[in-house]
ZANU-661769 format. One record per residue (C-alpha): residue in three letters; y, x, z; residue number from 1. Coordinates in nm, 2 decimals. Example, Ala and Ser with C-alpha at 12.3 -4.5 7.8 and 13.67 -1.06 7.14 Angstrom:
+---------+--------+--------+--------+-----+
! residuo !     yy !     xx !     zz ! num !
+---------+--------+--------+--------+-----+
!     ala !  -0.45 !   1.23 !   0.78 !   1 !
!     ser !  -0.11 !   1.37 !   0.71 !   2 !
+---------+--------+--------+--------+-----+
This chain:
+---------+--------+--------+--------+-----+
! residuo !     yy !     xx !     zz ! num !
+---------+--------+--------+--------+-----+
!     unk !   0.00 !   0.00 !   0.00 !   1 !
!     unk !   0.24 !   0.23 !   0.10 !   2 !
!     unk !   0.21 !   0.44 !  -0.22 !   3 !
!     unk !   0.33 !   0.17 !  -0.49 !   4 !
!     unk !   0.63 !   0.14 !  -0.58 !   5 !
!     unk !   0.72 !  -0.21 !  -0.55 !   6 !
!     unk !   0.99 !  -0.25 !  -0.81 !   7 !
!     unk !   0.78 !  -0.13 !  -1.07 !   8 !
!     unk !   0.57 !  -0.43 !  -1.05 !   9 !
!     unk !   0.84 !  -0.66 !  -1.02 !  10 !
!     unk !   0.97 !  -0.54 !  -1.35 !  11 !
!     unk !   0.68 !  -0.71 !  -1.50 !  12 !
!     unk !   0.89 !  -1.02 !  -1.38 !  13 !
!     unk !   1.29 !  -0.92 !  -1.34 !  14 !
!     unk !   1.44 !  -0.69 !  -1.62 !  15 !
!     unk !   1.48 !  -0.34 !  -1.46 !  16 !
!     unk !   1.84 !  -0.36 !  -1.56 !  17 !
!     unk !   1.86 !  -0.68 !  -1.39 !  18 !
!     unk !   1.79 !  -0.53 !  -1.04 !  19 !
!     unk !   2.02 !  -0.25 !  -1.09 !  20 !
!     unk !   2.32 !  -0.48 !  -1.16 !  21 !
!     unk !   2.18 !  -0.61 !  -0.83 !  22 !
!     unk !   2.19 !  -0.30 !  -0.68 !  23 !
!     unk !   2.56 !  -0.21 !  -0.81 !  24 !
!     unk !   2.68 !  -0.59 !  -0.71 !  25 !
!     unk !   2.58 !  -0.50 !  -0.35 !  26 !
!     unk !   2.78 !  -0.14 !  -0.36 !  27 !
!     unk !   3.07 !  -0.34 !  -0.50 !  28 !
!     unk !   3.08 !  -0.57 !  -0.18 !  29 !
!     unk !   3.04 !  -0.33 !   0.08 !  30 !
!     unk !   3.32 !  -0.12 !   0.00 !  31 !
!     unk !   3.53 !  -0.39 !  -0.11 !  32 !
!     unk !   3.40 !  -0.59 !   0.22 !  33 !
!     unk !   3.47 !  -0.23 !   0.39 !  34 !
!     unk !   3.83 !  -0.24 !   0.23 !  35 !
!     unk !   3.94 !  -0.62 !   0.31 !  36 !
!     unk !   3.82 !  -0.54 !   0.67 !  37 !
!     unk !   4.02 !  -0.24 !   0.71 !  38 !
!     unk !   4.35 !  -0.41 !   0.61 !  39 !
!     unk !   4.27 !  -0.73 !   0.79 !  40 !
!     unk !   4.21 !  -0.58 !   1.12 !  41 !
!     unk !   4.51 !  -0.31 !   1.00 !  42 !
!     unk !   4.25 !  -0.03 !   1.16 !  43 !
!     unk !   4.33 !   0.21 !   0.89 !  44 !
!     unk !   4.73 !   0.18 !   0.96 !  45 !
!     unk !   4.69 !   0.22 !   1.33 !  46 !
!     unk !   4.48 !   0.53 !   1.30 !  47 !
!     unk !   4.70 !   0.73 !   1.08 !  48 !
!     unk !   4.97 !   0.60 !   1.34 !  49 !
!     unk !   4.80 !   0.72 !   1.61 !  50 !
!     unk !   4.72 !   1.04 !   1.46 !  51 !
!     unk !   5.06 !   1.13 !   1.39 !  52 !
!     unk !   5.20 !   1.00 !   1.77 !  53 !
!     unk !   4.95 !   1.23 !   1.89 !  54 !
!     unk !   5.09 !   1.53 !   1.65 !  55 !
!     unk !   5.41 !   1.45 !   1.81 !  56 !
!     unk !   5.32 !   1.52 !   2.19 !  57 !
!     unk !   5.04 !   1.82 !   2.05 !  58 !
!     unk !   5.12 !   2.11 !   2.27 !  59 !
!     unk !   4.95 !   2.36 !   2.08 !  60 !
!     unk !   4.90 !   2.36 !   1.63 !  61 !
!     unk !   4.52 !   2.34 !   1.53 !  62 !
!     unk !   4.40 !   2.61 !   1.27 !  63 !
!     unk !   4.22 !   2.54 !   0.98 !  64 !
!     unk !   3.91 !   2.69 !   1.08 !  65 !
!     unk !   3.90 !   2.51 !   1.40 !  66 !
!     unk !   3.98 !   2.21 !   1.21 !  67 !
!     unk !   3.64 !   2.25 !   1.04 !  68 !
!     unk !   3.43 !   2.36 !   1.33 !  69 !
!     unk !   3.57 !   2.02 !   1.46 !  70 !
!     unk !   3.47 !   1.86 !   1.19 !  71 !
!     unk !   3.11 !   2.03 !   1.19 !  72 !
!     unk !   3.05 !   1.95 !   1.54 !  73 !
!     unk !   3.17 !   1.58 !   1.51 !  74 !
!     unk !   2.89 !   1.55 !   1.19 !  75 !
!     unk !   2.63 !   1.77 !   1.41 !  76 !
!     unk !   2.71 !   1.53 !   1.77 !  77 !
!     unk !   2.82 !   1.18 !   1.67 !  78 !
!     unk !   2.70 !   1.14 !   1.32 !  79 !
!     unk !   2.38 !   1.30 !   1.29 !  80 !
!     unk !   2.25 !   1.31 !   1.67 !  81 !
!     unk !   2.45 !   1.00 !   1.81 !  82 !
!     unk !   2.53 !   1.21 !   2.14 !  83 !
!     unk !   2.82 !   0.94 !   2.23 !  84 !
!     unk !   2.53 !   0.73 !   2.39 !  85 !
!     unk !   2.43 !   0.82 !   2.73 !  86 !
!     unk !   2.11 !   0.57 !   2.77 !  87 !
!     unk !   1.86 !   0.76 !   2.60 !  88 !
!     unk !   1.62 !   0.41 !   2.51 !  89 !
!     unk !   1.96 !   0.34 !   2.29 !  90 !
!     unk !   2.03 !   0.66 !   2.15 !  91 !
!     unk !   1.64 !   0.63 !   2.00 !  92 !
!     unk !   1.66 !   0.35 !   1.84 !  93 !
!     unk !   2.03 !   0.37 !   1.73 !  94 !
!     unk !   1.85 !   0.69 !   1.56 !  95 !
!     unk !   1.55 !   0.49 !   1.43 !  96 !
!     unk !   1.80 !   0.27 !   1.28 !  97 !
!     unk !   2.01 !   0.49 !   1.10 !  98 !
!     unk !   1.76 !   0.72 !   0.94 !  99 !
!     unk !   1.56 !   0.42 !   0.87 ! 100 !
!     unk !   1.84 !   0.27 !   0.72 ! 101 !
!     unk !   1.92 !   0.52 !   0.50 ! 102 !
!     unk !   1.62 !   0.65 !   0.39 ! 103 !
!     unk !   1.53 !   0.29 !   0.29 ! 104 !
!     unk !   1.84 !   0.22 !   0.12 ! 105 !
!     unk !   1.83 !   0.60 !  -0.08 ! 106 !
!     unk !   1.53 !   0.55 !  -0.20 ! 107 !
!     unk !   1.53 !   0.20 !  -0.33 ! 108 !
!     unk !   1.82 !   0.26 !  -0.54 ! 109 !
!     unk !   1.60 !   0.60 !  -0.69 ! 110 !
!     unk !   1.30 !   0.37 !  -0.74 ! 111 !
!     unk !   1.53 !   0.11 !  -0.92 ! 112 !
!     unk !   1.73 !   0.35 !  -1.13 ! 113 !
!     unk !   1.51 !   0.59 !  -1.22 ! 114 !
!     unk !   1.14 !   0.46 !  -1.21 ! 115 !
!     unk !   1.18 !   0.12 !  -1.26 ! 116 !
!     unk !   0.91 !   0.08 !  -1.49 ! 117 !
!     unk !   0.71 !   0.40 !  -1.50 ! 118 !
!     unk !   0.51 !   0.64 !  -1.23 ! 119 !
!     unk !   0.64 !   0.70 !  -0.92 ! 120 !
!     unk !   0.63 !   1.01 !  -0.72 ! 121 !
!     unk !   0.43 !   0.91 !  -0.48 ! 122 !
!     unk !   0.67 !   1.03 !  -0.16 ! 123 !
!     unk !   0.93 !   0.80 !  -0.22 ! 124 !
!     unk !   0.72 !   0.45 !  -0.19 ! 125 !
!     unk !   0.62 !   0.65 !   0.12 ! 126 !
!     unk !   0.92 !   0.75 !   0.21 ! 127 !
!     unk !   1.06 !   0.36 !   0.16 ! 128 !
!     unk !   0.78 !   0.21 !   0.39 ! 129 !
!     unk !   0.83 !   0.46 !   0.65 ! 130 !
!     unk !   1.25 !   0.39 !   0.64 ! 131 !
!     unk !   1.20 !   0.05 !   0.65 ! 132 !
!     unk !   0.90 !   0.04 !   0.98 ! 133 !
!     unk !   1.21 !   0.28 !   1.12 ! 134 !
!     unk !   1.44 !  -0.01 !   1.14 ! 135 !
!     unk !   1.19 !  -0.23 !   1.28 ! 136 !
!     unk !   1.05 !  -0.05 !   1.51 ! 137 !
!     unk !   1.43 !   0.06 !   1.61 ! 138 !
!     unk !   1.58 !  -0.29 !   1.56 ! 139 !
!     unk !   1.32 !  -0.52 !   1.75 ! 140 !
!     unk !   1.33 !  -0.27 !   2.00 ! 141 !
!     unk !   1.74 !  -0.30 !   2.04 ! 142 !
!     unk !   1.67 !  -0.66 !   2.02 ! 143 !
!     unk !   1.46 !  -0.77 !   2.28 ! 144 !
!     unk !   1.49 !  -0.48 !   2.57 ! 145 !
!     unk !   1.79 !  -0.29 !   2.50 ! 146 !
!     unk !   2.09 !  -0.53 !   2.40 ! 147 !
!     unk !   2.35 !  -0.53 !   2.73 ! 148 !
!     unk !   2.38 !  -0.91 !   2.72 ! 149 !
!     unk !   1.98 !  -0.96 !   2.75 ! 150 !
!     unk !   1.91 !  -0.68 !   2.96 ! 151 !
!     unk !   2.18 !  -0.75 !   3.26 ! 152 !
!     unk !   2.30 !  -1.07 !   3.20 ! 153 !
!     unk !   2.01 !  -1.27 !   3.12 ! 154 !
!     unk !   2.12 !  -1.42 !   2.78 ! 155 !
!     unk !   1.83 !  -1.57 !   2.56 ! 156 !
!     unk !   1.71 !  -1.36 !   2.32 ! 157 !
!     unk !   1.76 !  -1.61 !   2.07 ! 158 !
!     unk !   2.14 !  -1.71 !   2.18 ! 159 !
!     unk !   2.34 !  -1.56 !   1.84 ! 160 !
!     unk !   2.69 !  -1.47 !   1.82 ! 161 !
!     unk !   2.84 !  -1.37 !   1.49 ! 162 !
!     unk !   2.86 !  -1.01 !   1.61 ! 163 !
!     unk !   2.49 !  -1.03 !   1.56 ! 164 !
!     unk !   2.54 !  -1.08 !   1.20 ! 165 !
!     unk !   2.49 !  -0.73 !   1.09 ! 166 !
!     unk !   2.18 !  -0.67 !   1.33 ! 167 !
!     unk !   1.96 !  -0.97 !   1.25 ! 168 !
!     unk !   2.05 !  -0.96 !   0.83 ! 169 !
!     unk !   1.95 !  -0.57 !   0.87 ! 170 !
!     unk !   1.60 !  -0.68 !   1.05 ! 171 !
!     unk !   1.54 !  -0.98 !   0.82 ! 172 !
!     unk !   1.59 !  -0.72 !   0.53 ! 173 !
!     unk !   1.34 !  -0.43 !   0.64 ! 174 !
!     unk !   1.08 !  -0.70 !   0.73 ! 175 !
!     unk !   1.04 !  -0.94 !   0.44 ! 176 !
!     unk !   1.09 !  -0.62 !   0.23 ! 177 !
!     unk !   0.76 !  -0.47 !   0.40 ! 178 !
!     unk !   0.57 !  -0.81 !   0.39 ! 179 !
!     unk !   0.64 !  -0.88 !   0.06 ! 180 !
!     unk !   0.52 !  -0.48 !  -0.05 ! 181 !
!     unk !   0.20 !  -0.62 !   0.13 ! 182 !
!     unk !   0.14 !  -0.92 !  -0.01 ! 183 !
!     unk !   0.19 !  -0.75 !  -0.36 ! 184 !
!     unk !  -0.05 !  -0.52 !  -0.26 ! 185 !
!     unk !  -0.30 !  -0.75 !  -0.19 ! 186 !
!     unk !  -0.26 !  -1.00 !  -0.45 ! 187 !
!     unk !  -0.11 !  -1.30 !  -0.31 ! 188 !
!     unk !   0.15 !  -1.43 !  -0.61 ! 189 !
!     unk !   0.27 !  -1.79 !  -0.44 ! 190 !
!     unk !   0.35 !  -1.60 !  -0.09 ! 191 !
!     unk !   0.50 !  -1.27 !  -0.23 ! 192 !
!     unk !   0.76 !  -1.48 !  -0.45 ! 193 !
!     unk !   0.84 !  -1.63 !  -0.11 ! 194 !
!     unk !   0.90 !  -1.31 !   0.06 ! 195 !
!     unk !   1.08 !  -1.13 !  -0.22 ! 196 !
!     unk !   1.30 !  -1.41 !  -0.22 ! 197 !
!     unk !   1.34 !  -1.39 !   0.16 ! 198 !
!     unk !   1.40 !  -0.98 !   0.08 ! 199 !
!     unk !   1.66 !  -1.08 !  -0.18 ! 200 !
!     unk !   1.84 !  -1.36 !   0.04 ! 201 !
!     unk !   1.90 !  -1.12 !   0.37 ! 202 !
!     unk !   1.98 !  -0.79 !   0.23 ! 203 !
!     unk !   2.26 !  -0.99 !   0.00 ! 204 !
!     unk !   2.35 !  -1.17 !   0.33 ! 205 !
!     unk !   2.40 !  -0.77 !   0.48 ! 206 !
!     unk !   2.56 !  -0.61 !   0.25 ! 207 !
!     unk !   2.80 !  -0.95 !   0.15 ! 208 !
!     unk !   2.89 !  -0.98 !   0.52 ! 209 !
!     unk !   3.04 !  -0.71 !   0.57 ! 210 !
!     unk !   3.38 !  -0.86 !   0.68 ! 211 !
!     unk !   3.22 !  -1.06 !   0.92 ! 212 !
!     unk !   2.95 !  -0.81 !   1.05 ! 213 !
!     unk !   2.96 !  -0.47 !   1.23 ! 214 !
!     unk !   2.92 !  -0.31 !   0.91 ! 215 !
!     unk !   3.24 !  -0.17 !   0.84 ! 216 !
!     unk !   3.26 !   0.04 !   1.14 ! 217 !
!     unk !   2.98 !   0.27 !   1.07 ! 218 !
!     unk !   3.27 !   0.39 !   0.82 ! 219 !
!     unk !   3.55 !   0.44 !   1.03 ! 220 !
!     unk !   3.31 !   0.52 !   1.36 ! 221 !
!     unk !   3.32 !   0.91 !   1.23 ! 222 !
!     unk !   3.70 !   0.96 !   1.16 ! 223 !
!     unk !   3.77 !   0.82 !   1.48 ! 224 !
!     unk !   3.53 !   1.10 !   1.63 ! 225 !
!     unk !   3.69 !   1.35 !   1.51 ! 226 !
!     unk !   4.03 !   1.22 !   1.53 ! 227 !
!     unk !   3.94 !   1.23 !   1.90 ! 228 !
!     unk !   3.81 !   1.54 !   1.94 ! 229 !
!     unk !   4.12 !   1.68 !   1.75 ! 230 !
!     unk !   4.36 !   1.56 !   2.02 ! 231 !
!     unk !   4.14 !   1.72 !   2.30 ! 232 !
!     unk !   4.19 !   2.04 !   2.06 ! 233 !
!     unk !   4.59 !   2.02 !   2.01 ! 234 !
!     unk !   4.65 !   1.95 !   2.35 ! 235 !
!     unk !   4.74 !   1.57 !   2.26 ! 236 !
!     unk !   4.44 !   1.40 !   2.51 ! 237 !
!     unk !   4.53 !   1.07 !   2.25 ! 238 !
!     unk !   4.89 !   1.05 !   2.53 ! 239 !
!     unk !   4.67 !   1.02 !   2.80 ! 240 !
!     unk !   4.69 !   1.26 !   3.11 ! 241 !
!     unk !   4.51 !   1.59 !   3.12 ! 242 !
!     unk !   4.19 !   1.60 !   3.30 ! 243 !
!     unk !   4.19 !   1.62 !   3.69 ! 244 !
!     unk !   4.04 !   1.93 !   3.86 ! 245 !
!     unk !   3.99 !   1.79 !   4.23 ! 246 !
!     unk !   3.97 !   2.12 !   4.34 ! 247 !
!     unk !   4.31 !   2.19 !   4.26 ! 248 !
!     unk !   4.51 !   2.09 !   4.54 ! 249 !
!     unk !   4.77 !   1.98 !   4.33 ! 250 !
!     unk !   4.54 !   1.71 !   4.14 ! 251 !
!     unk !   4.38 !   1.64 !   4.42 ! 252 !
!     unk !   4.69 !   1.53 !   4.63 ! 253 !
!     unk !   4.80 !   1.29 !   4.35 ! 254 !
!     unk !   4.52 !   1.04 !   4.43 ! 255 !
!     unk !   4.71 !   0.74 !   4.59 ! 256 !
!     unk !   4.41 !   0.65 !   4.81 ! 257 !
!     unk !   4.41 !   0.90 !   5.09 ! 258 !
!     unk !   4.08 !   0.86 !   5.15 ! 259 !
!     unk !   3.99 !   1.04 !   4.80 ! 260 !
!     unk !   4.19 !   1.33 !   4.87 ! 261 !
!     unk !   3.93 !   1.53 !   5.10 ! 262 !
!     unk !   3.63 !   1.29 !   4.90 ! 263 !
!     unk !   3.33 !   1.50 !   4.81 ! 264 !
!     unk !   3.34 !   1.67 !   4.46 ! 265 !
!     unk !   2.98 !   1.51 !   4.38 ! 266 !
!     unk !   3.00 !   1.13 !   4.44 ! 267 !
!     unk !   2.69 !   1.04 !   4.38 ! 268 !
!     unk !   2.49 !   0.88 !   4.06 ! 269 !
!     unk !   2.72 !   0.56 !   4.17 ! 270 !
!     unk !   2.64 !   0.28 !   3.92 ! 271 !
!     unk !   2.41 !   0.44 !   3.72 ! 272 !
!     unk !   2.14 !   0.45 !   4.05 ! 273 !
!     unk !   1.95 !   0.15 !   3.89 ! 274 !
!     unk !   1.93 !  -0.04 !   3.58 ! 275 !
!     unk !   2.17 !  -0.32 !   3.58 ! 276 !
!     unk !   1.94 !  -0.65 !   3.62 ! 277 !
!     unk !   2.17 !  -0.82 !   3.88 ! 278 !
!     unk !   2.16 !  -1.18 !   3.73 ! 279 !
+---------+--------+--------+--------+-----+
């Protein structure tokens, strides 16, 4: 199973240049949904205004080659490696997501374009099955034991909020798209049309929501990485007030609680003693 190329057979049914159109229409909305998002929520405008208030109050001028060592180690920590999360369950299967996203996404759009309708090297079906049991092992996970709402507030798995737009179309997508491979595989013509249907109808329903899903911020989620980690560089701290050293007497007196003042430099794990299940 997982060495056929499903869009091979399909091309038996759909014109190859059919589902590349496909293809190209989905593109087309995702960074026009990506666009229309930017300027409705104006994210764009108030980044480049933040960036240049923070140049303002820099206190020191950031070379070039810091610049790019910034830029490597924003690509190395919060693109590639997701560091930003500090629950290690999430950090997993916010990775499982995104490989599994991509490499599902990549390699259907080599299988359509460029073996449509002949052999296939057999590592990229392989590689498409394995991307897309990536985003369901890392999306049902997320789902059902790791979202903050069902974990420590007690909310229904099945209570839905737009916001979960972007999660659910993206789970719909890698699962259909594995069942229908398998019922293709195994002959079943009534019940794969059903599925590859199903396939069609979600992933147009992720990459067409855009403006109303989370969708857009995967774009903008890097740039403001290293935006922030440029301020910390220049001196800036994004206007906010340097970082306290408590044992400096002079940081430590400007606590307002007197109590802190003499308070132990190791408070304790605090809130994170126990997972948060107080509901």
């Amino acid at each position: 199973m997982i060495t056929h190329n499903p869009f091979t057979e399909l091309s038996a049914f759909i014109p190859a240049m059919v589902m590349q159109i496909y293809v190209i229409a989905m593109a087309v909305l995702v960074v026009g949904g990506t666009a229309i998002d930017t300027l409705h929520k104006k994210s764009a405008k108030w980044f480049f205004e933040n960036a240049k208030e923070a140049k303002q109050s820099a206190t020191r001028t950031v070379t070039t080659g810091e610049a790019v060592s910034i830029a490597g180690q924003t690509l190395a920590s919060e693109v590639l490696t997701s560091s930003e999360f500090c629950n290690p369950r999430r950090r997993a299967s916010h990775l499982l997501i995104m490989y599994g996203f991509l490499t599902f996404i990549v390699t259907s759009a080599i299988m359509v374009f460029v073996y449509p309708t002949g052999p296939t090297p057999t590592y990229l079906p392989v590689l498409w099955h394995l991307g897309a049991l990536m985003l369901v092992i890392g999306g049902y996970w997320f789902w059902f034991f790791i979202r903050v709402d069902v974990a420590a507030e007690g909310t229904k798995w099945y209570h839905l909020v737009r916001a979960d737009l972007f999660i659910l179309s993206l789970l719909s997508t890698a699962t259909f798209a594995l069942i229908w491979s398998y019922l293709q595989w195994t002959g079943v013509p009534i019940w794969e049309t059903l599925f590859f249907a199903l396939f069609v109808l979600a992933s147009t329903v992720l990459f067409g929501g855009v403006l109303w899903s989370k969708f857009a911020h995967m774009f903008f989620k890097p740039a403001a990485a290293y935006q922030k980690r440029i301020t910390k560089a220049d001196g800036s701290m994004e206007n906010l007030p340097d970082f306290a050293d408590r044992s400096n007497p002079a940081d430590r007196d400007r606590h307002s609680m007197e109590l802190l003042k003499d308070a132990p430099m190791d408070m304790g794990l605090g809130i994170k003693r126990e997972r948060p299940s107080h509901y």
